[in-house]
Backbone as CSV, one residue per row, in Angstrom:
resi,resn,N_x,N_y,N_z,CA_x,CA_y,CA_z,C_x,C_y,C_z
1,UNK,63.345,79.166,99.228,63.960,80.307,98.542,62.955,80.992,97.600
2,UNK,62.091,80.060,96.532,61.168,80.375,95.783,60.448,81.245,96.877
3,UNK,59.555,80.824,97.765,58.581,81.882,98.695,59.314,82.831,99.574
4,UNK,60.431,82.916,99.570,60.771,84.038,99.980,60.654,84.939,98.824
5,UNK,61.544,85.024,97.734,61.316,85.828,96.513,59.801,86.329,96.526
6,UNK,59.071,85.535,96.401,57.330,86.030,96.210,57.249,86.927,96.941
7,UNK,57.580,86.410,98.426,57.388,87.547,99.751,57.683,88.550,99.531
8,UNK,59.143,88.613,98.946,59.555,89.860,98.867,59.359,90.445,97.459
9,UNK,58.816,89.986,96.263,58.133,90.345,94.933,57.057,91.194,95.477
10,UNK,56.237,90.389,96.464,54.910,91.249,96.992,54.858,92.311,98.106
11,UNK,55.947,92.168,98.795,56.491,93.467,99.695,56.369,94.757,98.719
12,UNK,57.206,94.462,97.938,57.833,95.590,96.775,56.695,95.973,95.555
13,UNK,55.778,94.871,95.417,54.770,95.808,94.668,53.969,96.467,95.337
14,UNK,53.555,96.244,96.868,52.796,96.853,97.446,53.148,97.750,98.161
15,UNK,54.721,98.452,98.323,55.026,99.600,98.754,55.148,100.379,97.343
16,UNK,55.083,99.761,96.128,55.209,100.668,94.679,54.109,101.477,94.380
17,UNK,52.945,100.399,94.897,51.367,100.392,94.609,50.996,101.762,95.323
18,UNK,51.747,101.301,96.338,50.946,102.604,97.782,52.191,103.962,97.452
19,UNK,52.873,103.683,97.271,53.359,104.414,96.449,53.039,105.948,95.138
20,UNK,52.571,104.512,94.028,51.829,105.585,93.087,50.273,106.235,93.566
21,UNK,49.558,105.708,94.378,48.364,105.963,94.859,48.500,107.025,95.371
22,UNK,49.651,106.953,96.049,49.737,108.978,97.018,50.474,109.878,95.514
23,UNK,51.006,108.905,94.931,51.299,110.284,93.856,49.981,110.574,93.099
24,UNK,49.683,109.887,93.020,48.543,109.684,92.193,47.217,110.883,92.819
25,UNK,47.512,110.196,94.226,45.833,111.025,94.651,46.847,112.835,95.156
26,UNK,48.022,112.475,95.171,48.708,114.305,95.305,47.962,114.781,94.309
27,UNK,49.189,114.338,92.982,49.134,115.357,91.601,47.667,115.504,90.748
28,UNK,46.795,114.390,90.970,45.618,114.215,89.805,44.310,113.717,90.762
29,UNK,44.043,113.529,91.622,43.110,113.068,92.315,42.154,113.954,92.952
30,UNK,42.787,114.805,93.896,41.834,115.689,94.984,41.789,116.906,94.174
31,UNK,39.969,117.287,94.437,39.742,118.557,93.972,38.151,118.458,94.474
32,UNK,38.073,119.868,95.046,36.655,119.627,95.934,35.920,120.380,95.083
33,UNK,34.244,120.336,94.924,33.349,121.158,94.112,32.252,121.575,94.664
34,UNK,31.680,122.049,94.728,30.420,122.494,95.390,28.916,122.052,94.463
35,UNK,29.536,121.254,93.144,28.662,121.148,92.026,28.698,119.012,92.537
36,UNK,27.535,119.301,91.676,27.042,117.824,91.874,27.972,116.933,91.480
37,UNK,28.530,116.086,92.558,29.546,114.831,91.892,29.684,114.209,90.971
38,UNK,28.127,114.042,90.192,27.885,113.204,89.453,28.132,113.881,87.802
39,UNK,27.848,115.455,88.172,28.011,116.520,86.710,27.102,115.678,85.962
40,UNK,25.449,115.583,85.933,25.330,114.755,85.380,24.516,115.589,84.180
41,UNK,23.919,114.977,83.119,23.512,116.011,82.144,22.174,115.493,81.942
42,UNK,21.334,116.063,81.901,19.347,115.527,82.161,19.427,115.555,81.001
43,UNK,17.872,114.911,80.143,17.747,114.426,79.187,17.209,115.478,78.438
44,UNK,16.370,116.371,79.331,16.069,117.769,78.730,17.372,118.249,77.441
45,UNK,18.766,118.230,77.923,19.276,119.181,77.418,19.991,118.064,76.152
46,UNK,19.793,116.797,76.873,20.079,116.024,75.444,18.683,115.620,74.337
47,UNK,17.758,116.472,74.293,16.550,116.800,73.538,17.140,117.888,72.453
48,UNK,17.803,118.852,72.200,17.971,119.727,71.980,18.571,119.759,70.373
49,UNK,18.057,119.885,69.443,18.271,119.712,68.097,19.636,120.308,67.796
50,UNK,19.343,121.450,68.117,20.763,122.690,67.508,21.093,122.845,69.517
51,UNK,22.704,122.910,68.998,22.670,123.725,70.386,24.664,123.687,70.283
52,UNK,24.934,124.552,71.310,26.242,124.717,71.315,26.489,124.193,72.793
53,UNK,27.589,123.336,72.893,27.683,122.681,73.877,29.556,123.269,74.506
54,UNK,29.490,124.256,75.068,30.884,124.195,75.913,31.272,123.458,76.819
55,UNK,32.302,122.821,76.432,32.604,121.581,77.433,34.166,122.089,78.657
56,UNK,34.094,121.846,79.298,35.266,121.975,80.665,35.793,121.202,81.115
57,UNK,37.446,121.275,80.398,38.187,119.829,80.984,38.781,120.605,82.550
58,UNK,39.777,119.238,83.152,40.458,119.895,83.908,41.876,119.167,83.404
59,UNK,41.961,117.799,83.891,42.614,117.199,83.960,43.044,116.123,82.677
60,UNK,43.627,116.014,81.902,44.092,115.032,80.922,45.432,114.374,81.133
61,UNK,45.136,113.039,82.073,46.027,112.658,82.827,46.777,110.996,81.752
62,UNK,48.310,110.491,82.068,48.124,109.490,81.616,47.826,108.103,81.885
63,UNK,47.162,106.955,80.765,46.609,106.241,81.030,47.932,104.828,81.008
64,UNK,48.604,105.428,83.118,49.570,104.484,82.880,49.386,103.295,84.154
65,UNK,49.865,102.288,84.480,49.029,101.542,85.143,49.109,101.741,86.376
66,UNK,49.775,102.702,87.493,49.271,103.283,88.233,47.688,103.287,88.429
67,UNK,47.688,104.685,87.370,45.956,104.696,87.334,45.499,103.648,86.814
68,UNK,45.460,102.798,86.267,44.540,101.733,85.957,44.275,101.217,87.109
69,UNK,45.230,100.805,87.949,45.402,100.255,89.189,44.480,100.785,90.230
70,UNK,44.854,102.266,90.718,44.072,102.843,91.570,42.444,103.206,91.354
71,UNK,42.650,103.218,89.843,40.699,103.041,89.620,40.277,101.408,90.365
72,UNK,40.695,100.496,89.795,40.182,99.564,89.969,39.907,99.386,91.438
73,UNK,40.648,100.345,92.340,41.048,100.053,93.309,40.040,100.766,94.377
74,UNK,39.729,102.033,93.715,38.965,102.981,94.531,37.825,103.707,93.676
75,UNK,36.690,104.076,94.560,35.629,104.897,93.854,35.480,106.561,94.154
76,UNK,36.890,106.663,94.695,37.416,107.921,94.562,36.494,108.930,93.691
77,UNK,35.559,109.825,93.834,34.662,110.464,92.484,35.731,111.573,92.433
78,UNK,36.927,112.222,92.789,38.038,112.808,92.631,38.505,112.566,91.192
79,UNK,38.926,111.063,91.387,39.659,110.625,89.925,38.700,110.291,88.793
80,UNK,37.489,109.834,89.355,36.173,109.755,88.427,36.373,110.980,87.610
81,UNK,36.121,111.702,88.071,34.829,112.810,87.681,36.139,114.366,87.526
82,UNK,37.030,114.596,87.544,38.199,115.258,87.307,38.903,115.199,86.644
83,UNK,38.996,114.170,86.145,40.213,113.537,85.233,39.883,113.212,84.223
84,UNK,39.871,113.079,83.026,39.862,112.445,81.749,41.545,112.033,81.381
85,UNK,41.241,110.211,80.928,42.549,109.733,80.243,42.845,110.581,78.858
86,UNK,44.122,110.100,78.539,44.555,111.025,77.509,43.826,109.758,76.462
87,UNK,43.769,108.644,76.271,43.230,107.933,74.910,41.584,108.424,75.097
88,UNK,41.036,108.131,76.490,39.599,108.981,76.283,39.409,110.114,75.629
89,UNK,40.530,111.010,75.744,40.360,112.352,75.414,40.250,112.098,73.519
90,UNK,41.561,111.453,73.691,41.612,111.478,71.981,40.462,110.595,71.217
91,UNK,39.734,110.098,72.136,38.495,109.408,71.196,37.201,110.152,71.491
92,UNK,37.206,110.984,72.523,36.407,112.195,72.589,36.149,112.783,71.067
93,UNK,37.614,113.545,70.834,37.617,114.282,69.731,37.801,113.340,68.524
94,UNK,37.718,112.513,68.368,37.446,111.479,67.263,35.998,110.816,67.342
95,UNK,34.897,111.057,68.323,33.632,111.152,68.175,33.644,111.985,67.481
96,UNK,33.204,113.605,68.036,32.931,114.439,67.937,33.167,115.162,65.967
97,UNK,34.270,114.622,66.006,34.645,114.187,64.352,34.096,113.656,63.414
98,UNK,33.845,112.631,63.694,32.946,111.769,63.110,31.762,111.693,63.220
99,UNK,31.259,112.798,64.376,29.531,113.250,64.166,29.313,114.266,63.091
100,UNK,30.781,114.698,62.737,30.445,116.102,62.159,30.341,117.604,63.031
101,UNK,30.304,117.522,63.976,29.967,118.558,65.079,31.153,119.686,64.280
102,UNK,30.834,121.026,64.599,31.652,122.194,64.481,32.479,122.669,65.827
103,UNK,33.339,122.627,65.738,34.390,123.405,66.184,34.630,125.108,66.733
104,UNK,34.436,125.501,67.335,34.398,127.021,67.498,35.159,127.451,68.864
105,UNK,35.741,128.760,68.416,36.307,129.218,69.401,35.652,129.797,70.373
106,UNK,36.119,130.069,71.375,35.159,130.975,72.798,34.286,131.907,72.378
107,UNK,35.293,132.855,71.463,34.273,133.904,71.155,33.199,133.951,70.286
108,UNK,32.814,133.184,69.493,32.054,132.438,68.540,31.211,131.993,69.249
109,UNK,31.118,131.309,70.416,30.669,130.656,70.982,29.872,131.870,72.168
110,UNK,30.428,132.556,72.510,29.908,133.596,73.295,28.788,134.261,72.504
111,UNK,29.163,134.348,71.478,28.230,135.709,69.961,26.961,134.505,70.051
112,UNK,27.014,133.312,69.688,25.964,132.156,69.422,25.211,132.334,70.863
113,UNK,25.415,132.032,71.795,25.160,132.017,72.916,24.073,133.566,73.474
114,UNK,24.382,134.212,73.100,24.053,136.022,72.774,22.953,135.701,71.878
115,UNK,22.912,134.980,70.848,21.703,134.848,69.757,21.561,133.691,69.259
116,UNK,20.867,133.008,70.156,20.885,131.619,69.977,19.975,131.291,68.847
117,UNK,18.712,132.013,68.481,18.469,132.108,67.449,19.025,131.817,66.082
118,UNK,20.580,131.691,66.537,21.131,131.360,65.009,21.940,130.394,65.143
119,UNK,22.361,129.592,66.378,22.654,128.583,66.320,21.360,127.094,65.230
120,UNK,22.436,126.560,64.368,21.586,126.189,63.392,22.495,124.869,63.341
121,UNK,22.397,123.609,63.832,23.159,122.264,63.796,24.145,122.294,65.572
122,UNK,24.983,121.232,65.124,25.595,121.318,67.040,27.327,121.892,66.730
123,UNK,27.516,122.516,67.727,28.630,123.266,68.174,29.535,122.786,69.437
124,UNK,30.634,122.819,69.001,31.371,122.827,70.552,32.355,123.419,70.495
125,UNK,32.459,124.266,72.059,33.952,124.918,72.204,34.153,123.939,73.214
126,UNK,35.957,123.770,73.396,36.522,122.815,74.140,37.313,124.354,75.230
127,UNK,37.153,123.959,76.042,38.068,124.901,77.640,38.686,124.359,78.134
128,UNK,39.724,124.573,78.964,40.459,124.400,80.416,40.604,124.953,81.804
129,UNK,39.959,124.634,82.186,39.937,125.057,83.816,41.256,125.042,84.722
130,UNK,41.993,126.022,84.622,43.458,126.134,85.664,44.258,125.533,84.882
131,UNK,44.146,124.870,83.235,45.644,124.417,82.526,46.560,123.732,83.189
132,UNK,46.279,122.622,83.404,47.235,122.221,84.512,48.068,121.208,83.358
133,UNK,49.413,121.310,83.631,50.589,120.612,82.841,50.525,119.373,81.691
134,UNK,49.003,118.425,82.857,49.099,117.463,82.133,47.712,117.999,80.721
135,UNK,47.198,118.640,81.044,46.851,119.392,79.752,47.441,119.787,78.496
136,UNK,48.499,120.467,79.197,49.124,121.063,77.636,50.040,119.390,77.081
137,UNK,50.265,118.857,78.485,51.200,117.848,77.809,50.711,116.508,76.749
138,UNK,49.210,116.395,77.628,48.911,115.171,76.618,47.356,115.740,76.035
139,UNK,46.807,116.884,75.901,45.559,117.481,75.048,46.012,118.192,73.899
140,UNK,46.819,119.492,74.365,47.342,120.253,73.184,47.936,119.802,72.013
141,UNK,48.319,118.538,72.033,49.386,118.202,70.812,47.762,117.409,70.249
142,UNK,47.252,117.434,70.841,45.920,116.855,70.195,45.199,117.556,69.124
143,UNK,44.930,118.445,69.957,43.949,119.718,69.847,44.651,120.347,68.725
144,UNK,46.410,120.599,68.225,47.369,121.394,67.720,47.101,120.329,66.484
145,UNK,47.149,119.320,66.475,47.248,118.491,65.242,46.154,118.402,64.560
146,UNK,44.910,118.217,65.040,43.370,118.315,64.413,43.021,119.802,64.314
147,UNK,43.963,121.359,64.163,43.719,122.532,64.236,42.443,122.716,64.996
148,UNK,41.953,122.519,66.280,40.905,122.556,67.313,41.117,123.792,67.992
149,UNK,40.725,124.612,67.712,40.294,126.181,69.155,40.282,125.268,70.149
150,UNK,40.539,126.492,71.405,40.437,125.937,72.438,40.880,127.358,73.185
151,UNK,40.009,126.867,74.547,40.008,128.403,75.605,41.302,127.883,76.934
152,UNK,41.969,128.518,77.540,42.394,128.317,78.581,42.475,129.102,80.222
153,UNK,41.572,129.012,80.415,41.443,129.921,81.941,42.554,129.564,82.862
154,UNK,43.037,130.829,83.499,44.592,130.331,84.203,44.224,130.469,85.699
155,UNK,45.143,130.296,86.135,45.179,130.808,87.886,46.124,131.708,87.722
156,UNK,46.475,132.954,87.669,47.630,133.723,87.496,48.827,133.406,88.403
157,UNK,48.599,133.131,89.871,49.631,133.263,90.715,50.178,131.970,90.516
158,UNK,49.894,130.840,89.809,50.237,129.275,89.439,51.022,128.511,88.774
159,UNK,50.910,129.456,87.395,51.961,129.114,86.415,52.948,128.381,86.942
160,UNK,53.236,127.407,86.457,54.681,126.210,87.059,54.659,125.990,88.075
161,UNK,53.265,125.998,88.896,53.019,125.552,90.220,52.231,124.564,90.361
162,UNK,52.381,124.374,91.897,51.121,123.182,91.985,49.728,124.225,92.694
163,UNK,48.774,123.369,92.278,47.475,123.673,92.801,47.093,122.782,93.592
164,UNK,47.542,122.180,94.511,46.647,121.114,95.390,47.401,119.929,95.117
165,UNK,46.485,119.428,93.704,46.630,118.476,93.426,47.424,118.023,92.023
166,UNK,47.735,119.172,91.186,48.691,118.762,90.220,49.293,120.174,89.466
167,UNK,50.148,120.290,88.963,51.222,121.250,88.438,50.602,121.748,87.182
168,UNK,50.449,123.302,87.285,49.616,124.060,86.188,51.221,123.860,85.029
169,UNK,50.801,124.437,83.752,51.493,124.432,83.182,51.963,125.813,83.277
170,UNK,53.183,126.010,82.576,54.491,127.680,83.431,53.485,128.379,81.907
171,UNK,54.499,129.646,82.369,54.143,130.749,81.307,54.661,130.562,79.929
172,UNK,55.976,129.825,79.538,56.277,129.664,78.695,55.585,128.339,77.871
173,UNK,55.042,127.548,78.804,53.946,126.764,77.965,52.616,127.454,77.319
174,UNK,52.457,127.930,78.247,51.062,129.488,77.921,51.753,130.069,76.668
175,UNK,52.872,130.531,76.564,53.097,131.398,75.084,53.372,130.056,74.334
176,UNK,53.967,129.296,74.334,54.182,128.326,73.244,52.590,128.059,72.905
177,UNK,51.391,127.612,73.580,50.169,127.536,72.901,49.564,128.838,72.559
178,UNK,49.995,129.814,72.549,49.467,130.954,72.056,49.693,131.453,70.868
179,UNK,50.923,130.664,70.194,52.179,131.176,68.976,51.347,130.221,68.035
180,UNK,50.645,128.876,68.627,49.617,128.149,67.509,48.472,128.916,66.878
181,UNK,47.879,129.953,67.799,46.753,130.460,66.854,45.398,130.339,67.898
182,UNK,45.290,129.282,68.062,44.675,128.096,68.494,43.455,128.272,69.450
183,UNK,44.788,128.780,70.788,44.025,128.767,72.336,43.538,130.974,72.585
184,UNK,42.103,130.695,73.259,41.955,132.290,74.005,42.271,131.528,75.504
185,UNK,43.227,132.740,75.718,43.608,132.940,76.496,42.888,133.910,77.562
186,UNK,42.385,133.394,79.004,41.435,133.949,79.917,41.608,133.289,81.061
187,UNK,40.968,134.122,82.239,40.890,134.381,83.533,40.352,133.436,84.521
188,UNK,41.411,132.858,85.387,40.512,131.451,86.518,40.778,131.871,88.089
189,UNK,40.927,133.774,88.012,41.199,134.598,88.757,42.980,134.506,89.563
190,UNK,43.274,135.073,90.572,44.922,135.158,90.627,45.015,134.245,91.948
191,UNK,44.523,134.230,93.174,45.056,133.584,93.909,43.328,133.094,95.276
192,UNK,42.264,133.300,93.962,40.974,132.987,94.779,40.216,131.587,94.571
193,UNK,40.961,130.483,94.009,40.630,129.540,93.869,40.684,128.160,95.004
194,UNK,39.367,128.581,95.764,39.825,127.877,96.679,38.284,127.472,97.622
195,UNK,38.029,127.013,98.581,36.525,126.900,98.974,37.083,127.337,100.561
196,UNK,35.667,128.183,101.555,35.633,127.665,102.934,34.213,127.704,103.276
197,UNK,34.106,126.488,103.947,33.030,125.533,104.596,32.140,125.105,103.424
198,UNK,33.043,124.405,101.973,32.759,124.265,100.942,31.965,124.915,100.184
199,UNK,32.187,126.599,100.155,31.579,127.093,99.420,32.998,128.200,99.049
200,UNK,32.588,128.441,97.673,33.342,128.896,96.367,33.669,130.182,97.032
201,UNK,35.210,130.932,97.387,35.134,132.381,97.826,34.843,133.197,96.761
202,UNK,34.706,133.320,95.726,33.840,133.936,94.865,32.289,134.418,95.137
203,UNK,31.979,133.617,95.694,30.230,133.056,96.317,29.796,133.903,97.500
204,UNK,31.158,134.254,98.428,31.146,134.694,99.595,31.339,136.353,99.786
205,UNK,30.449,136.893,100.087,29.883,138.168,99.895,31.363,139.054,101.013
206,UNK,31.534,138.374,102.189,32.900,138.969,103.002,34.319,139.232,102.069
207,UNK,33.856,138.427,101.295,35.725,138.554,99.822,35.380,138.932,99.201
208,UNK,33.923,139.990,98.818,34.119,140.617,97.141,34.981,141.830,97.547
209,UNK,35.609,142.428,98.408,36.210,143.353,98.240,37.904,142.672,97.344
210,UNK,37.987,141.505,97.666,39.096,140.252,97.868,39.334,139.803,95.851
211,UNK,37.505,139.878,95.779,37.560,139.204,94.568,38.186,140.530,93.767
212,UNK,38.174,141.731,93.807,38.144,142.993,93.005,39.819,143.277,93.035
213,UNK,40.382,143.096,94.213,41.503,143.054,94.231,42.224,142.193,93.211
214,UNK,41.438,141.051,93.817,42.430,139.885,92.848,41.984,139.601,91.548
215,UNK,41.406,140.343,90.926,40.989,140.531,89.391,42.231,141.294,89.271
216,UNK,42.312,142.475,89.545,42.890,143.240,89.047,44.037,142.598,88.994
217,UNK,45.009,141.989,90.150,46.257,141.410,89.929,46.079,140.499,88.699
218,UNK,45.691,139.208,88.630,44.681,138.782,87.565,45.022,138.737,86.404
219,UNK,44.645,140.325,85.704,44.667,141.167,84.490,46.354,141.551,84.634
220,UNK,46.807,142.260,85.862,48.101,142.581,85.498,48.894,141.569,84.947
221,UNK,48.888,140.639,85.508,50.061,139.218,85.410,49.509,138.640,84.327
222,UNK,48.359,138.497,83.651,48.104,137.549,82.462,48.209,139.004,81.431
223,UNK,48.346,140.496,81.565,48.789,140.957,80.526,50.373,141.206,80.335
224,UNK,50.773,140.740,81.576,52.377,141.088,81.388,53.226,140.613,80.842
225,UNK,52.375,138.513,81.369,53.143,137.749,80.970,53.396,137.309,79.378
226,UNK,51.825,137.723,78.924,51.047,137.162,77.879,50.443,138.151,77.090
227,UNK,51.048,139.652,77.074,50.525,140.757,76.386,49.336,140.692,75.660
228,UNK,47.821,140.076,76.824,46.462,139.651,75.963,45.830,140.214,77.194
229,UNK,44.657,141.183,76.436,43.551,141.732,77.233,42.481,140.024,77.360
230,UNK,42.648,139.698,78.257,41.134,138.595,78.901,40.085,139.311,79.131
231,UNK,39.560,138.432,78.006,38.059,138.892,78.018,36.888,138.228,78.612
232,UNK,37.318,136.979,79.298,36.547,136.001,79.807,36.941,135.484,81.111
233,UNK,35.913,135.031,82.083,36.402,134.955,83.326,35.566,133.371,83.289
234,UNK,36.154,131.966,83.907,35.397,131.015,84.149,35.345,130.809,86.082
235,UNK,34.595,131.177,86.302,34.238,130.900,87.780,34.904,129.624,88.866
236,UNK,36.095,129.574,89.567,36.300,128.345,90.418,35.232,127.785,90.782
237,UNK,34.871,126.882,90.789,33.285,125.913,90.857,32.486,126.363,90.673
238,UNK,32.775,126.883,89.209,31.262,127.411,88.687,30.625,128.386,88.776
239,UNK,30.491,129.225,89.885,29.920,130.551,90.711,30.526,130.961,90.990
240,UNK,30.334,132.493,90.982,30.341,133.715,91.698,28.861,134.214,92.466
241,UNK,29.030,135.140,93.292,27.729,136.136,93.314,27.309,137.116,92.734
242,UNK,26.197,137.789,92.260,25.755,138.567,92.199,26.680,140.098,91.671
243,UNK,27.138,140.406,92.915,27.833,141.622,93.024,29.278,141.681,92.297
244,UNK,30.009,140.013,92.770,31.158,140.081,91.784,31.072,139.829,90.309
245,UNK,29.864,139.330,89.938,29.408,139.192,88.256,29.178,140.841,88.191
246,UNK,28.206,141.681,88.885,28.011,142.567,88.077,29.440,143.821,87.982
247,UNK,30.282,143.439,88.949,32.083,144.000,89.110,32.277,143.930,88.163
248,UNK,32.287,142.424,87.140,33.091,142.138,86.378,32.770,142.726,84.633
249,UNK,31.410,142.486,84.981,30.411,143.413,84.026,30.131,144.641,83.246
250,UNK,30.452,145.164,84.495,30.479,146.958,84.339,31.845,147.573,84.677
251,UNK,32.314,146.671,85.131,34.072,147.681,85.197,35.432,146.944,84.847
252,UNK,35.067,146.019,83.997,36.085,145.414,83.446,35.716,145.076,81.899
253,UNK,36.745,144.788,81.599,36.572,144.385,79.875,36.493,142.873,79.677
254,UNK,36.082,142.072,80.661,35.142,140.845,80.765,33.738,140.645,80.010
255,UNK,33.714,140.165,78.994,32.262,139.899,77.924,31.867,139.331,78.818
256,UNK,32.089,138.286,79.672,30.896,137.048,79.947,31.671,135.908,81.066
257,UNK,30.756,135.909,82.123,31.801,134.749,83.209,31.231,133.090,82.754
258,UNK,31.857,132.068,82.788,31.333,130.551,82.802,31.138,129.936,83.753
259,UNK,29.989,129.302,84.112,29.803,128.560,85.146,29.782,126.919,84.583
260,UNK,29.150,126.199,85.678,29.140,124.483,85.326,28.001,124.269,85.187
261,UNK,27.073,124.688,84.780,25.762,124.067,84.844,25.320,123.019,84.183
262,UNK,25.985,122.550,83.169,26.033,121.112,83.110,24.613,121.218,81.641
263,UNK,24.838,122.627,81.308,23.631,123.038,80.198,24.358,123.184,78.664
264,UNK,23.563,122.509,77.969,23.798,123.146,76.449,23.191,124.100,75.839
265,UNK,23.302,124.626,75.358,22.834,126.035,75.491,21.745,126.148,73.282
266,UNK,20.815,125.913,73.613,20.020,125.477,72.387,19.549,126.977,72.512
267,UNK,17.834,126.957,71.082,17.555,127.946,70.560,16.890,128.991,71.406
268,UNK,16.355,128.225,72.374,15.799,129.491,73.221,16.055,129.574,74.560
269,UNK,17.738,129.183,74.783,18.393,129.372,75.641,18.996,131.017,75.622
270,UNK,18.772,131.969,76.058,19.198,133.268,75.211,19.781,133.369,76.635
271,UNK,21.287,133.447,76.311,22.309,133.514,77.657,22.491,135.243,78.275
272,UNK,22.552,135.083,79.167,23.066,136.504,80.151,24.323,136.929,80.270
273,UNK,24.876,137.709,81.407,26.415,137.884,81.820,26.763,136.346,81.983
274,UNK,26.224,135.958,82.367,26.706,134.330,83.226,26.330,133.252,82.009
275,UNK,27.264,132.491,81.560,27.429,131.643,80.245,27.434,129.977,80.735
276,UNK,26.685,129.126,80.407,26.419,127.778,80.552,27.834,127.027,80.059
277,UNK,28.235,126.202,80.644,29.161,125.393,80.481,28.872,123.743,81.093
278,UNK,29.901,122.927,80.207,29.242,121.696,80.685,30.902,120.620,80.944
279,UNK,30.858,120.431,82.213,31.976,119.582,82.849,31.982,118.535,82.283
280,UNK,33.359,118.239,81.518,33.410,116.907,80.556,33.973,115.281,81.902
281,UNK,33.721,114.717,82.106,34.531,113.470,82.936,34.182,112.405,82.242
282,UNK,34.679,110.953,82.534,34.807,109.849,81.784,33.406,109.074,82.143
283,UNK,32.528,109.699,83.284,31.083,109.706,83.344,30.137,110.009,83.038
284,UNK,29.782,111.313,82.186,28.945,111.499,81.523,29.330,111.792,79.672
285,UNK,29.952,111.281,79.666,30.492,111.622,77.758,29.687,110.562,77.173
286,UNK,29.327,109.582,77.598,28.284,108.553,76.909,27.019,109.579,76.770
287,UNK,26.258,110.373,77.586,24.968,111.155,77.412,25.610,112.080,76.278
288,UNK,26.474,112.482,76.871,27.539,113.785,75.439,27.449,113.279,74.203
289,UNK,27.460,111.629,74.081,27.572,111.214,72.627,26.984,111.056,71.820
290,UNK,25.593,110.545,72.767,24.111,110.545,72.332,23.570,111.995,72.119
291,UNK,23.799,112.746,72.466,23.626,114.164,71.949,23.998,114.144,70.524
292,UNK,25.240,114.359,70.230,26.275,114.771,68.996,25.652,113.732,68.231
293,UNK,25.369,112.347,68.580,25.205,111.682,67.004,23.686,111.372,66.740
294,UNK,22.781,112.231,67.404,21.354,111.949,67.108,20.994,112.679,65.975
């Protein structure tokens, strides 16, 4: 009787197991990049005395044993390198605290970036790439309690949707973090977030007529919903081309697009249209730390 129970104890954790693993790799797992798996950060840019470091979350997922489970389980660089736990997150910003580092909003961060010359000690703006639910749910009350700026690039057509792999947060989460002060609110384009033959349609010279379109929708729906001119565009994996940077440049009220380059942006980094950003995951924040507390 005892080994039957077991049998069936272990039936039932291992259809639970396989279970959370597909929820797991649905909502928080898969997300393809065209940028190096590893996002890794060279030592060059952790040399850098003064410098302003924009960092790019995506995911702030929780640390419940599901995922404990499926890490242990898989080397998935999906859940690696995409995801940040919510206690990681909060000891992120309890480094970063305790280095002393400054705080700054996007646009602050854009002006520094413009004249790096006057960046004078270390800086960070914190972003979001597509805001996805578990963001606002377990970062913002973070970010809201330590009064932390913070940028949020949307997918317009998404709001209270899924993206693939996990549920953006709706519009009325977007105005509830907007009524804090807090978050700029900006552009992760309307319905072009997406790759073919793993490259970024942004990238792809056949869709800039595609990309111009879907700016414009874009701008309509994030001013309709959210009565805010976006002034900032962060690139789906990082890039665009050429032609759709200089679109965005000269005929829109876009200051500056973000890519991933995985750069901090020091004194004689003197930035262009195209703005350095650096992909935060639970893999390279040890090089991140050694930065901030040298």
């Amino acid at each position: 009787m005892h080994k039957l129970k077991r049998i069936v104890v272990a039936i039932t954790f291992s259809l639970v197991l396989g279970a959370m693993i597909l929820i797991v790799g649905k909502n928080d797992l898969y997300r393809q990049s065209a940028n190096d798996p590893k996002f890794e950060i060279n030592t060059a840019q952790l040399k850098k005395d003064n410098g302003v470091a924009i960092l790019s979350y995506h995911r702030i997922i929780d640390d419940s044993f599901a995922l404990k489970t499926v890490k242990l389980l898989t080397n998935n660089n999906q859940l690696h390198d995409y995801n940040v736990t919510t206690s990681n997150f909060e000891k992120q910003i309890r480094d970063l605290k305790k280095a002393r580092v400054k705080f700054i909003d996007l646009k602050t961060a854009e002006k520094l970036a413009r004249n790096p010359k006057k960046i004078k000690g270390k800086y960070v703006s914190i972003t979001f790439d597509d805001m996805a639910e578990s963001a606002y749910k377990n970062a913002y009350p973070i970010l809201r309690q330590n009064k932390i700026p913070f940028a949020s690039f949307i997918i317009t057509s998404r709001p209270g949707k899924y993206v693939t792999d996990s549920k953006m947060a709706s519009w009325s989460h977007l105005r509830e973090m907007q009524k804090s002060g807090l978050v700029t609110l900006s552009l992760h384009t309307h319905d072009m977030h997406f790759l073919e033959n793993n490259i970024a349609a942004g990238k792809i010279q056949s869709y800039n007529k595609n990309f111009r379109k879907d700016y414009i929708k874009s701008y309509n729906q994030i001013t309709e919903h959210l009565k805010v001119e976006p002034q900032y565009f962060a690139a789906p994996y990082g890039n665009i081309n050429k032609q759709n940077a200089s679109y965005l440049e000269n005929h829109t009220p876009v200051k500056g697009y973000f890519n991933l380059s995985q750069e901090i942006i020091g004194n004689s980094d003197q930035q262009g249209y195209e703005i350095s950003r650096i992909l935060v995951n639970e893999n390279n924040w040890k090089s991140l730390k050694s930065w901030i507390t040298a």
